[in-house]
C-alpha positions as CSV (number, residue, x, y, z in Angstrom):
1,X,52.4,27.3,35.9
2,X,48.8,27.4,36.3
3,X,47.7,31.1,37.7
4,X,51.4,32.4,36.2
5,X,52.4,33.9,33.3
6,X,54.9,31.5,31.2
7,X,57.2,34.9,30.6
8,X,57.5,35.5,34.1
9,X,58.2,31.9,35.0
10,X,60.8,31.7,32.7
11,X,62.4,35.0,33.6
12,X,62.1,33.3,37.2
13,X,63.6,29.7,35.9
14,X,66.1,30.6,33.5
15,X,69.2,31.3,35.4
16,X,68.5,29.0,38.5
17,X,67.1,25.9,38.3
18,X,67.4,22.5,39.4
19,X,67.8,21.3,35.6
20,X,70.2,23.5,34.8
21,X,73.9,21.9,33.7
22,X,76.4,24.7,32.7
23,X,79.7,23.7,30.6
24,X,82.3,25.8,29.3
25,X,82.5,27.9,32.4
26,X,78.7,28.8,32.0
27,X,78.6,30.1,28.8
28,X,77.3,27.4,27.6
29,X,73.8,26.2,28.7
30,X,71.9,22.3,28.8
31,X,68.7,21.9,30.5
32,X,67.9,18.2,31.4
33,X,64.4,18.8,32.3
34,X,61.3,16.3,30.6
35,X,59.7,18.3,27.8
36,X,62.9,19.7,26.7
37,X,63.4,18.7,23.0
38,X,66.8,20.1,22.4
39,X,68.0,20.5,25.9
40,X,68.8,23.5,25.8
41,X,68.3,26.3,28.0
42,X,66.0,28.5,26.4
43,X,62.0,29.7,26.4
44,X,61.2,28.2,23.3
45,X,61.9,24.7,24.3
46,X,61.5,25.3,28.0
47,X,59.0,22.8,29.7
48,X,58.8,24.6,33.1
49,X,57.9,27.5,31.7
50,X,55.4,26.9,28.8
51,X,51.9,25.4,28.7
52,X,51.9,23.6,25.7
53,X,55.0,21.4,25.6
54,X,56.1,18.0,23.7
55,X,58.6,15.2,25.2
56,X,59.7,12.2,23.5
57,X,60.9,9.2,26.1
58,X,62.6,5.9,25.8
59,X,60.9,3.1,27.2
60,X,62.2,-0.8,26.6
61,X,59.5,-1.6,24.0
62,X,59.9,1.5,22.1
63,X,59.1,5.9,22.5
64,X,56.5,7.6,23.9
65,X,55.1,10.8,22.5
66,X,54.0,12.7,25.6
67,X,52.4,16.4,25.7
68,X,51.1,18.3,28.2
69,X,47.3,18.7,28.5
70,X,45.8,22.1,29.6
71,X,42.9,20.4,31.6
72,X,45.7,19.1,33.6
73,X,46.8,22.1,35.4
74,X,45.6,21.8,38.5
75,X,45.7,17.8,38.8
76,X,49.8,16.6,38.1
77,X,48.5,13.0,37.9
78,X,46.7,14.1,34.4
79,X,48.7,16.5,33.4
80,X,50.5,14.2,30.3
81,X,48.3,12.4,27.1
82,X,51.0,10.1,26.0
83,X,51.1,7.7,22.9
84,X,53.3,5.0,22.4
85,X,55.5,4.9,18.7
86,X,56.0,1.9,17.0
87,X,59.0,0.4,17.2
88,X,60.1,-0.9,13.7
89,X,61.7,2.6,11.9
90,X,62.1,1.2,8.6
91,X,58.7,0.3,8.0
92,X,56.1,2.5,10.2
93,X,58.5,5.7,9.5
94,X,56.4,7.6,7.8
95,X,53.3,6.6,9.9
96,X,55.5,7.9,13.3
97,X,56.4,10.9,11.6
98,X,53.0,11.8,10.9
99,X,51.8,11.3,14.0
100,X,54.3,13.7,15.5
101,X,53.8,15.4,12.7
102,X,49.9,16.1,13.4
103,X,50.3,16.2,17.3
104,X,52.9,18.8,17.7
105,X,52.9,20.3,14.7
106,X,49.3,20.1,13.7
107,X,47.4,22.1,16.5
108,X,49.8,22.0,19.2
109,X,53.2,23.6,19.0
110,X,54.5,23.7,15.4
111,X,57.8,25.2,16.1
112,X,58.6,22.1,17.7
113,X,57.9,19.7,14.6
114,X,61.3,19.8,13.8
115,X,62.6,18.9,17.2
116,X,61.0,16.6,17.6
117,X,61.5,14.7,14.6
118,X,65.1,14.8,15.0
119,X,64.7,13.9,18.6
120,X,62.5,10.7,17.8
121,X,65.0,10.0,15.4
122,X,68.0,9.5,17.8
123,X,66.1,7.9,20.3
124,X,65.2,5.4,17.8
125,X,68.7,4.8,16.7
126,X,69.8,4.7,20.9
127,X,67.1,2.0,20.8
128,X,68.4,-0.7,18.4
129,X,70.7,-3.4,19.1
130,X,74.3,-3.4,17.4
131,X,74.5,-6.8,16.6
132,X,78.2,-8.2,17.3
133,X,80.1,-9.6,14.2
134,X,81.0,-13.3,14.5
135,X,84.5,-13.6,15.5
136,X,86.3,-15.5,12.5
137,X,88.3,-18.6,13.3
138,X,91.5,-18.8,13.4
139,X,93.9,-20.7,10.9
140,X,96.1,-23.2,11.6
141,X,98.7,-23.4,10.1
């Protein structure tokens, strides 16, 4: 996406793809690219076809806030500046939604604030460990 324009790359992209999942007989479209927020299958949250793009990841030790950088068109291998989120919600929530708060919304890509929140959010929750209830014993009777 370097020498192309991100219009004609997504008119290109948008109905064949490798990402592409159709349901509902195609008229309803998912995208499970990376830099997809909402995976769906549209320009706004397309990260094929757009420069600037945001992606929030689960790793084992938390999420990782990943954007693409525009020195890194021409070298893949740089093309990300990722930053790792705490992993404790309850108490570093407000710092985590600032930071996504400041990086996408901030300078970057604001209509994506939202998406991202919500998408940090439900990885957090996917994250955390349901603890299992202690099986009561059993009376004798």
């Amino acid at each position: 996406s370097g020498n192309c324009s991100p219009d004609l790359l997504w008119m290109l992209t948008k109905k064949h793809n490798a990402f592409l999942v159709k349901r509902d007989s195609g008229r309803t479209q998912f995208s499970a690219e990376d830099y997809n927020l909402a995976n769906k299958n549209s320009f706004k949250y397309s990260g094929l076809a757009n420069n600037k793009a945001v992606n929030l990841k689960a790793i084992e030790n938390g999420v990782v806030l990943a954007i693409k950088s525009q020195k890194g068109k021409n070298k893949p291998s740089s093309l990300t500046k990722e930053t790792k989120l705490a992993r404790d919600f309850e108490r570093d929530f407000r710092r985590v939604a600032k930071c996504i708060k400041n990086t996408s919304g901030g300078y970057y890509r604001p209509d994506l604030t939202k998406a991202a929140l919500a998408r940090w959010t439900k990885l957090h929750k996917s994250l955390k460990v349901i603890k299992a209830k202690k099986a009561g014993t059993a009376k004798k009777i």
